[in-house]
C-alpha positions as CSV (number, residue, x, y, z in Angstrom):
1,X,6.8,-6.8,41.1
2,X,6.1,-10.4,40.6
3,X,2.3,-11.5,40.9
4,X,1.4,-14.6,43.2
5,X,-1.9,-16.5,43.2
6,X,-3.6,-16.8,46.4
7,X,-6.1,-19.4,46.1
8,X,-9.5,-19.0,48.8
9,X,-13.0,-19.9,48.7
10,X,-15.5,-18.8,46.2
11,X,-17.1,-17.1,49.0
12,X,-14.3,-15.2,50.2
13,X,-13.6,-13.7,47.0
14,X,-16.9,-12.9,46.1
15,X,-16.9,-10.9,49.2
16,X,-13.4,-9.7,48.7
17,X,-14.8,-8.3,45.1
18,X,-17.8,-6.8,47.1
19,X,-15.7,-4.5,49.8
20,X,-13.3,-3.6,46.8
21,X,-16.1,-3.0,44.4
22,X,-17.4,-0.5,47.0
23,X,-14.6,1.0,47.9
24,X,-13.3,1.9,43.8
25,X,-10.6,-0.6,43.6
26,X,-9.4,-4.1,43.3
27,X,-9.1,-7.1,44.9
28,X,-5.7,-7.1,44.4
29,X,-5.4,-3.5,45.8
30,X,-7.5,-4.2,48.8
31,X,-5.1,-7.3,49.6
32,X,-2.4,-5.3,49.0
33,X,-3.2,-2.7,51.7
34,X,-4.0,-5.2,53.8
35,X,-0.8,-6.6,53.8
36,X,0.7,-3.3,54.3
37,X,-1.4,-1.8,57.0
38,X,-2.1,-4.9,59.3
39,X,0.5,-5.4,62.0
40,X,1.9,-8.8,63.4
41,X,1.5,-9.6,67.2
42,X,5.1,-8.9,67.4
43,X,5.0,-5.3,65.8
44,X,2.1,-4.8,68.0
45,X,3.7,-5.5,70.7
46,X,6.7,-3.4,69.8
47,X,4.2,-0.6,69.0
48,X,3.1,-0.7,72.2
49,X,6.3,-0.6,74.1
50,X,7.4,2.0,72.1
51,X,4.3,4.2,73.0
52,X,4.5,3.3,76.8
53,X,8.0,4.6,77.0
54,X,6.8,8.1,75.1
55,X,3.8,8.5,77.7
56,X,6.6,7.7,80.6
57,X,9.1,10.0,79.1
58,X,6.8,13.1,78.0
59,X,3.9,12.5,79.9
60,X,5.0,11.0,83.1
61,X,2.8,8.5,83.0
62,X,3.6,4.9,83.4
63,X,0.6,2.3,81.8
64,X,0.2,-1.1,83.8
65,X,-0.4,-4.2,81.8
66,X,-3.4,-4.9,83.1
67,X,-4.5,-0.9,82.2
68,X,-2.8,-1.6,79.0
69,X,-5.6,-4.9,78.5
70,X,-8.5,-2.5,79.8
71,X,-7.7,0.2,77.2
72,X,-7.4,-2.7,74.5
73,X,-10.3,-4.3,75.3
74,X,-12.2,-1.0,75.3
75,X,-10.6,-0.1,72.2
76,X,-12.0,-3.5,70.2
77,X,-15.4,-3.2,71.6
78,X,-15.4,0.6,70.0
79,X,-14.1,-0.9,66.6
80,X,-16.8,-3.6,66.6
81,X,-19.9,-1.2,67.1
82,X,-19.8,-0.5,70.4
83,X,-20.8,-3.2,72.0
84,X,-20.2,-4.0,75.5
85,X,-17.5,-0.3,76.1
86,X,-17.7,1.1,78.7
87,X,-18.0,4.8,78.6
């Protein structure tokens, strides 16, 4: 595997150094499984078609776009502490 330089802010990869530091590896591991574990819009979207067509098929349950939204929403605001989901 060929290595490419990425170049950001002092800042960014002082904080980049902190996070790995903290979690026992390196930059360069931390970007890599970033790379590999954050989806696209388009594979989320995919994602999610895929998993409304299991909960139709298995579950019978169909998911509207706009309940889709809700449960998205509600799912970011429990990712980023909590605030403003609804219980």
């Amino acid at each position: 595997m060929s290595d490419a330089m990425i170049r950001v802010p002092s800042e960014v990869r002082d904080r980049l150094a902190v996070i790995a530091e903290s979690r026992g590896t390196s930059i360069r591991s931390l970007v890599q499984e970033f790379a590999e574990t954050t989806l696209t819009d388009e594979e989320r979207r995919e994602r999610a078609e895929r998993t409304r067509a299991y909960l139709a098929e298995h579950f019978g349950v169909e998911v509207s776009d706009e309940e889709s939204e809700a449960m998205g929403r509600k799912l970011r605001d429990a990712l980023a502490g909590g605030h403003g989901a609804a219980a």
